[in-house]
C-alpha positions, -999 to +999 in steps of 0.1 A: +102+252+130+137+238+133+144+202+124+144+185+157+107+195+156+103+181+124+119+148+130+088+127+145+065+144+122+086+131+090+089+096+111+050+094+114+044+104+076+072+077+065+053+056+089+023+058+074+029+060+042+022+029+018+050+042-007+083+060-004+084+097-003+103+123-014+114+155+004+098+174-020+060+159-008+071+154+029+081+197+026+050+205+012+024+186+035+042+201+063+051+236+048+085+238+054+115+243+034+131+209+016+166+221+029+147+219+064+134+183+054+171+167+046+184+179+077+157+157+093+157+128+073+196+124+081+189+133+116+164+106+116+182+082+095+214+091+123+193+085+154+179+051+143+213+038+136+231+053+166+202+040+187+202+006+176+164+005+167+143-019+148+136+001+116+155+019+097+157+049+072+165+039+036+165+062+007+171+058-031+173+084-056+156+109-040+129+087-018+129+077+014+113+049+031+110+035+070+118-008+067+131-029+096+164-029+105+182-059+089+191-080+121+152-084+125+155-103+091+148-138+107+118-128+130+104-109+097+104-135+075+089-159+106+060-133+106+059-131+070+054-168+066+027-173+092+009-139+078+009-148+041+009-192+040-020-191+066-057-187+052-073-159+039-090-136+071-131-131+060-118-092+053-089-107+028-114-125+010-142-096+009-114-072-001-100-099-032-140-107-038-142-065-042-111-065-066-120-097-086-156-084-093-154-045-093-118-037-104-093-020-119-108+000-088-091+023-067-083+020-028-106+049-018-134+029-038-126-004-022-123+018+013-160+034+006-173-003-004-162-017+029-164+013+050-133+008+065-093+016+054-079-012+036-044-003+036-033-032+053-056-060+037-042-048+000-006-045+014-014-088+023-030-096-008-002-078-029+022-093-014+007-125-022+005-123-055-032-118-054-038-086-069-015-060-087-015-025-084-019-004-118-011+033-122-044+054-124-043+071-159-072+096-148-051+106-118-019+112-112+001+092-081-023+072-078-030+032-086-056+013-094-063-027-081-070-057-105-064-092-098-031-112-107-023-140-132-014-154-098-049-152-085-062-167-120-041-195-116-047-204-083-085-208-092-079-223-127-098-197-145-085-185-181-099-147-168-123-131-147-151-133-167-154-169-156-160-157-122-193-170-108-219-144-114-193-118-137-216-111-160-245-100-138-226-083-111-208-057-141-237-054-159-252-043-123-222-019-118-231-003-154-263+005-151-256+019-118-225+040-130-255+051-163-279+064-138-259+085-118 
């Protein structure tokens, strides 16, 4: 495959990818040679900028990550504000309920819970301030979610434990996690 082909399957994996990646992963999900992989990350990161588009290719070190392009700064932050001032949707708050009650947990848990992808909700509540994401030390790459100081704080609780119902609701989890 040469890397004209590769070009809008690297764009879709940058796409939908909650993290940066490196050529190294992009070349082995699509089983290819990294040499292969540069020549269409700068292809990519070439036609974006040549064709004046919204997004962008960034890289650092040796990620690389789709953002929007700079003159879209204005508009973004617009969207920002009304996305992340405005209340909480009923799927933010079952998602930070999940978190506040169940977690560190990890997104496939959270996922499984609410039987849909939650990509997007914990990519809101993040960026509020809501919840923090905590490497995994059972698996590597991957992250955990607990809440934030910031979440503490905006309920005036000292820590989770003062949650309504903490106490029951682990104690629950255990003996659930015991008999399996």
């Amino acid at each position: 495959m040469d890397f004209e082909h590769l070009i809008p399957l690297i764009e879709g994996l940058l796409f939908s990818s909650a993290e940066p990646l490196t050529a190294e992963k992009i070349a082995k999900i699509l089983e290819v040679d990294e040499d292969l992989i540069y020549q269409s990350l700068f292809a990519l990161q070439n036609n974006l900028e040549e064709n004046n588009r919204g997004i962008k290719l960034i890289n650092k070190d040796k990620e690389w990550l789709l953002t929007t392009s700079e003159k879209l700064s204005s508009y973004v932050l617009k969207l920002k504000k009304e996305i992340f001032e405005g209340e909480l949707s009923p799927a933010s708050r079952e998602t930070l309920a999940i978190i506040a009650y169940r977690g560190p947990i990890s997104r496939p848990k959270i996922n499984e819970i609410r039987g849909v992808d939650s990509y997007y909700i914990l990519h809101q509540l993040l960026s509020r301030g809501l919840i923090e994401r905590i490497p995994d030390s059972k698996r590597a790459n991957a992250f955990l979610y607990q809440v934030s100081f910031e979440f503490l704080k905006y309920l005036g609780l000292k820590n989770v434990n003062e949650l309504p119902h903490y106490d029951q609701i682990k104690q629950k989890d255990e003996n659930i996690s015991q008999e399996k």
